[in-house]
C-alpha positions, 0 to 999 in steps of 0.5 A: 302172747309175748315172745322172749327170744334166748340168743346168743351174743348179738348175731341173731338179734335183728333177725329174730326181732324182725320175726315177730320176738318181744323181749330178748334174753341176752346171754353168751355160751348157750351150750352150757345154759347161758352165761354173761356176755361181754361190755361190747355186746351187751351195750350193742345189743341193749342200744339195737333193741331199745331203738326197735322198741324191745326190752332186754332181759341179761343174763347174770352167770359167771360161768356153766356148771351148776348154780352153787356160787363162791363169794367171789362168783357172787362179788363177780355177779353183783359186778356184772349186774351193775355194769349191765344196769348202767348199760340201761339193761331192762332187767336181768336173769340169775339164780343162785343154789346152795348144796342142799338144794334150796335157794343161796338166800344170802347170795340172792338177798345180795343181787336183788338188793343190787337189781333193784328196779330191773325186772328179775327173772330166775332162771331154769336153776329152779329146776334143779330144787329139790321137787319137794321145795319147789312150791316153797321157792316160788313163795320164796321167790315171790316175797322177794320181787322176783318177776317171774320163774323160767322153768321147764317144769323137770329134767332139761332130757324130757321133752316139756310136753310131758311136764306140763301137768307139772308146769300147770302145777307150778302156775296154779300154785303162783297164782298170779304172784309171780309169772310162771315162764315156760322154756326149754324145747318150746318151737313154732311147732309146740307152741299153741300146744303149750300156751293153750294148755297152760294158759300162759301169757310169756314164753321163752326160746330160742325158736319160738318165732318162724 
């Protein structure tokens, strides 16, 4: 079972990878969902974390709010994700909406063009898709190398026990194309709930280790 820790900055980086987590993924403000961290943490942070042999997922977010991004928010992004990449990040975390509830294709085509060889992650923005087109952007997202999907599988205001059936919808509709990542209310104390009824090999959290 891989461990990815969500932290904030680098405060808890040694603990947390002491404690048993696989990956990180790196972010700043966690109380608005995550956004980019600084130069100085990320390039701490990526350095720490290769030296104990543990990969860094970056988080790629100019700002809290929604997901729905202005070109020169794009132009921000692509910014980050290439400093990020020469920082030696081993991928990144990003997601970008339009205002009708679908994925800003233009906007993603852009930042994977630019992420090419990093490992992509889109993040919980998935679960602000529209319910109906949610299988279609994990076709979507598939066909466009994306890794995996970070979900919590409905609203962030339900515990994730009660979106497994959801969740397990999400993963058998994938179908091994692309990795359906469980997150959001995931502890040491849910866990093997969580992993055993959706046979997941990753998960994600911020207290997913003891």
């Amino acid at each position: 079972m891989l461990k990815e820790v969500c932290v904030e900055n680098f405060t808890n980086v040694p603990e947390v990878i002491a404690k048993g987590a696989d990956r990180i993924e790196l972010c700043d403000n966690l109380a608005a969902g995550g956004t980019t961290v600084s130069h100085g943490v990320a390039e701490v942070t990526i350095t720490y974390c290769h030296g104990k042999n543990i990969k860094v997922m970056s988080m790629v977010r100019p700002r809290g709010g929604n997901f729905v991004f202005s070109k020169e928010e794009v132009d921000m992004m692509k910014r980050d994700l290439v400093h990020l990449k020469e920082l030696g990040t081993d991928g990144v975390v990003l997601g970008c909406l339009n205002d009708t509830g679908w994925i800003d294709e233009d906007a993603m085509i852009t930042l994977l063009d630019v992420a090419k060889g990093l490992d992509i992650t889109f993040h919980m923005a998935f679960d602000q898709i529209s319910t109906e087109n949610q299988l279609k952007a994990i076709d979507w997202l598939a066909e466009h190398r994306v890794q995996r999907i970070l979900t919590h599988g409905g609203p962030l205001d339900k515990k994730i026990e009660e979106n497994l059936v959801r969740l397990k919808e999400y993963i058998d509709y994938a179908n091994g194309r692309i990795i359906i990542l469980p997150g959001g209310g995931i502890s040491t104390k849910n866990l093997d709930l969580i992993t055993s009824t959706l046979n997941v090999r990753e998960v994600h959290g911020t207290k997913i280790v003891d």
